[in-house]
C-alpha positions in Angstrom: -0.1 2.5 5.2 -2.0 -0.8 4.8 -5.0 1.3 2.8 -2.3 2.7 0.2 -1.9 -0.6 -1.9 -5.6 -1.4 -1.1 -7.5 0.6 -3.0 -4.6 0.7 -5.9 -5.0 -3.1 -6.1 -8.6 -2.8 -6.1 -8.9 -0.1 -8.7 -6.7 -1.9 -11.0 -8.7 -5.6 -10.9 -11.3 -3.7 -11.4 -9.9 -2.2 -14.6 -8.2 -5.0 -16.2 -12.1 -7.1 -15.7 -13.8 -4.6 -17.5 -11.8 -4.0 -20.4 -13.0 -5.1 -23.5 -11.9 -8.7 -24.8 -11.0 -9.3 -28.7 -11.7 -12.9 -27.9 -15.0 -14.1 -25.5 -14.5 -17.2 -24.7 -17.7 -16.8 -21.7 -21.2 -15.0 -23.0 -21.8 -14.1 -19.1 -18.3 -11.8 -19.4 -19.7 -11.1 -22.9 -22.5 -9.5 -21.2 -21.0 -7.6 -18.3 -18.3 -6.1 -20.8 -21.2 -4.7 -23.0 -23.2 -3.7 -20.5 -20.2 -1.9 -18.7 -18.7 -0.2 -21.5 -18.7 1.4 -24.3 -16.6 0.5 -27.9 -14.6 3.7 -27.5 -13.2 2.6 -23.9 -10.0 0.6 -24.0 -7.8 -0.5 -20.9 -5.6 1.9 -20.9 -8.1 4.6 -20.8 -9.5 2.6 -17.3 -6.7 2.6 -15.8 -5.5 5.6 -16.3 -9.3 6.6 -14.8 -8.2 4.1 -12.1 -5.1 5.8 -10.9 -6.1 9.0 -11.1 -9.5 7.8 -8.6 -7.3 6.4 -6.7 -5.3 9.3 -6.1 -8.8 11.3 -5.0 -9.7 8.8 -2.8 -6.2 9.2 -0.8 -7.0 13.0 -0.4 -10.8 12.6 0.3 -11.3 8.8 1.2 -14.6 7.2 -0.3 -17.7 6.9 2.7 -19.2 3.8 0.0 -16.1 2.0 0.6 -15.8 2.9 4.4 -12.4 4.7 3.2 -10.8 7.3 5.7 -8.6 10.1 3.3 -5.2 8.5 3.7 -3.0 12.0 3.3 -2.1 12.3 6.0 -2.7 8.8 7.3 -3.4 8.7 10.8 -2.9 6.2 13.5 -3.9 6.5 17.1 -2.1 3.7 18.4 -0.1 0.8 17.3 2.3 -1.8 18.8 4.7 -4.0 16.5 6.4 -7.3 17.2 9.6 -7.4 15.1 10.8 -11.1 14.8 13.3 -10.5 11.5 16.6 -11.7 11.9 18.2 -8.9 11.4 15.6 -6.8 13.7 14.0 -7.8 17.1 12.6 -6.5 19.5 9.2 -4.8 20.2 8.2 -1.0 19.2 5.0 1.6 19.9 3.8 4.6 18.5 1.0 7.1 19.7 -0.7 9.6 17.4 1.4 9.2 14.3 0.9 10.5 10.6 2.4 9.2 7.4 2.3 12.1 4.8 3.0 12.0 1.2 1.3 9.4 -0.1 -0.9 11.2 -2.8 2.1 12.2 -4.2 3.0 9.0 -6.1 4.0 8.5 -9.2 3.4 5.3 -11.6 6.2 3.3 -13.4 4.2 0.7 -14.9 1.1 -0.7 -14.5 -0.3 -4.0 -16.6 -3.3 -5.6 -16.4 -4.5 -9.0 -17.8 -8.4 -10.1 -18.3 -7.8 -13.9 -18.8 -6.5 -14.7 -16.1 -7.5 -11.6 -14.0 -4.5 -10.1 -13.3 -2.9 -6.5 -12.6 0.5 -5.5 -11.8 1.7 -2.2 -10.6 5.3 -0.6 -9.2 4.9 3.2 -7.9 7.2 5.4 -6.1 6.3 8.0 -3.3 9.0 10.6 -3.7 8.8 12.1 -0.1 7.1 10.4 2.8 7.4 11.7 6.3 6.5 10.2 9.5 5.9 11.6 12.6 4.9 10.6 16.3 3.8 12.4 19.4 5.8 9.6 21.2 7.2 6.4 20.5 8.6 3.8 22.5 11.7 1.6 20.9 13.5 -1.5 22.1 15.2 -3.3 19.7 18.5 -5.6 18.5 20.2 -4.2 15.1 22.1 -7.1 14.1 22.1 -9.2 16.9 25.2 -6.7 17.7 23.2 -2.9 18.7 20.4 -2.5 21.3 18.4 0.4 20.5 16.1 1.6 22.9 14.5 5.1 23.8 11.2 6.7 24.0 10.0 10.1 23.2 9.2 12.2 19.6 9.6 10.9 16.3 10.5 12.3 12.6 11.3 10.4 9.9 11.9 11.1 6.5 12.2 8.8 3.2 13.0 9.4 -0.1 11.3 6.9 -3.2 9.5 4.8 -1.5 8.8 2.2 -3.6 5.8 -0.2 -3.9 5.3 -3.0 -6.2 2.5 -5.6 -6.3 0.8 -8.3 -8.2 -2.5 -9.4 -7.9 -5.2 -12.3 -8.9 -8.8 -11.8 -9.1 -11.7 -13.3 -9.7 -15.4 -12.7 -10.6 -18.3 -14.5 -9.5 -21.5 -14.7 -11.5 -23.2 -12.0 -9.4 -20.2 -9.4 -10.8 -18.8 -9.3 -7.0 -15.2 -9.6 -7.4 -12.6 -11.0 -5.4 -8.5 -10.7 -4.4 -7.7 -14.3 -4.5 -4.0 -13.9 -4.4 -1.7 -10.3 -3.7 2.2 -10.3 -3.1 3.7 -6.9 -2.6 7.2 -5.9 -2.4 8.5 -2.6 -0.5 12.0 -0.7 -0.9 13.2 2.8 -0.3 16.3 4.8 -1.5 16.9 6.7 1.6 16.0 7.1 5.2 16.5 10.0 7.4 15.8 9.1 11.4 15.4 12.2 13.5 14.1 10.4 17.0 14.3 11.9 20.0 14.9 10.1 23.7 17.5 7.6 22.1 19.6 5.9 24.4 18.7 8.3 27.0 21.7 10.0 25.9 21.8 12.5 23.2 25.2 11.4 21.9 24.4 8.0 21.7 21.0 9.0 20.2 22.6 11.0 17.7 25.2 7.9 16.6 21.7 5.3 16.9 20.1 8.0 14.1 23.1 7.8 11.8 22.8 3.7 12.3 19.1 3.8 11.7 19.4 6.3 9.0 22.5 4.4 7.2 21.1 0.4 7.5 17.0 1.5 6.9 17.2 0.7 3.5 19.5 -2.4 3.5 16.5 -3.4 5.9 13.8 -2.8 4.0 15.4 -4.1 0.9 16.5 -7.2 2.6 13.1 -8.3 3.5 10.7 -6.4 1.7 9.3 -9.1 0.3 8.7 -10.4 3.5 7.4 -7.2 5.0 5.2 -6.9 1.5 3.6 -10.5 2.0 2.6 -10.3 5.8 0.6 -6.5 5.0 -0.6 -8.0 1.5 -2.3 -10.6 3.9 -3.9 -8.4 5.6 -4.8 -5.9 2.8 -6.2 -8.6 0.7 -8.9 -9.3 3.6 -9.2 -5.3 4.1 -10.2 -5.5 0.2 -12.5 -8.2 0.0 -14.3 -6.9 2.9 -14.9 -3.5 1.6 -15.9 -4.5 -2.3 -17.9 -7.9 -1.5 -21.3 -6.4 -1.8 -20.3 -4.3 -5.3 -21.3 -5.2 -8.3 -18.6 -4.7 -11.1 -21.0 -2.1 -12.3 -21.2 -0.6 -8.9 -17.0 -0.3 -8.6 -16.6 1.0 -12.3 -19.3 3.6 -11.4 -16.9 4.9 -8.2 -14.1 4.8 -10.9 -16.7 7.2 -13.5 -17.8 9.7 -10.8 
């Protein structure tokens, strides 16, 4: 899910640096504004372009940018350290998809052209998970082991994803995430995982644990969990838009 927030954080800098300014206090941004727009075009109007780009590019991904579509977001493989205090252990999947994502809808978005700034929260009403096989071994707690390997489904209801983010513009128009903190909740989780425990019993009472503490998790340390991907997001971003222009992004945004 690391490409989700990506682009939205990308498509919003990119908005709030182009909108037009009632006060210049820089003829160089002077220039790029009226050379970008037009007097008719206000932020909101960008943004709202913004989101709704950023919506197509989930469902179709953008080859310019080097973006895979991202409904259903695939992975082939991926293993996962867990170090949290309330979760350790280690965990793997193997051909999973995470589907739902272009379903999201906004709650607020802000943006700021002095400093460059943009905020956003958004919720995904539905997101589903699922995995060919997994393999799980894990302490809840410091109190539950949960282990097993085998087939995963996993439902979640609002998942919710809120951000803020610096940028800033060199004199060549390429702009730049300098700073992105993300925060990540969810109102519900239900765990159907198969191979729990080795026993379906157990497995069955480790799903109603996984199901009933999930969000207390996430909640817990979503700000945590936000940080370490916005990390590694912020990199993904400024390595796709480096060579754009401004000119070049708001065009993607147009098309």
């Amino acid at each position: 899910m690391r490409f989700f927030p990506a682009v939205f954080v990308v498509c919003l800098a990119i908005a709030t640096q182009a909108a037009p300014k009632h006060e210049l206090g820089n003829d160089f941004l002077a220039r790029v504004i009226q050379h970008s727009l037009t007097p008719k075009k206000d932020i909101s109007d960008i943004i709202g372009k913004a989101v709704e780009k950023f919506r197509s590019i989930i469902k179709t991904g953008d080859p310019k940018l080097g973006l895979p579509p991202m409904d259903p977001y695939v992975m082939d493989h991926r293993e996962v350290e867990l170090g949290l205090d309330i979760l350790q252990g280690s965990a793997s999947v193997d051909d999973m998809s995470l589907t739902g994502l272009a379903s999201f809808n906004t709650n607020t978005l802000s943006g700021s052209d002095d400093p460059l700034t943009a905020s956003f929260d958004v919720t995904i009403p539905t997101a589903v998970v699922d995995a060919k096989h997994y393999k799980l071994n894990v302490m809840l707690g410091g109190k539950y082991n949960i282990f097993g390997e085998g087939t995963m489904h996993v439902d979640s209801t609002n998942l919710g994803i809120k951000g803020d983010a610096i940028g800033e513009m060199d004199a060549a128009t390429h702009l730049q995430v300098t700073s992105l903190n993300l925060t990540v909740s969810v109102e519900a989780i239900t765990s159907n995982i198969q191979g729990l425990m080795n026993n379906p019993d157990e497995g069955a009472a480790a799903n109603d644990l996984i199901s009933e503490f999930g969000p207390s998790i996430v909640d817990m340390y979503g700000n945590k969990l936000g940080n370490y991907f916005g990390a590694i997001i912020m990199n993904i971003i400024n390595t796709k838009i480096k060579d754009l222009t401004l000119d070049e992004l708001l065009h993607l945004i147009e098309s």
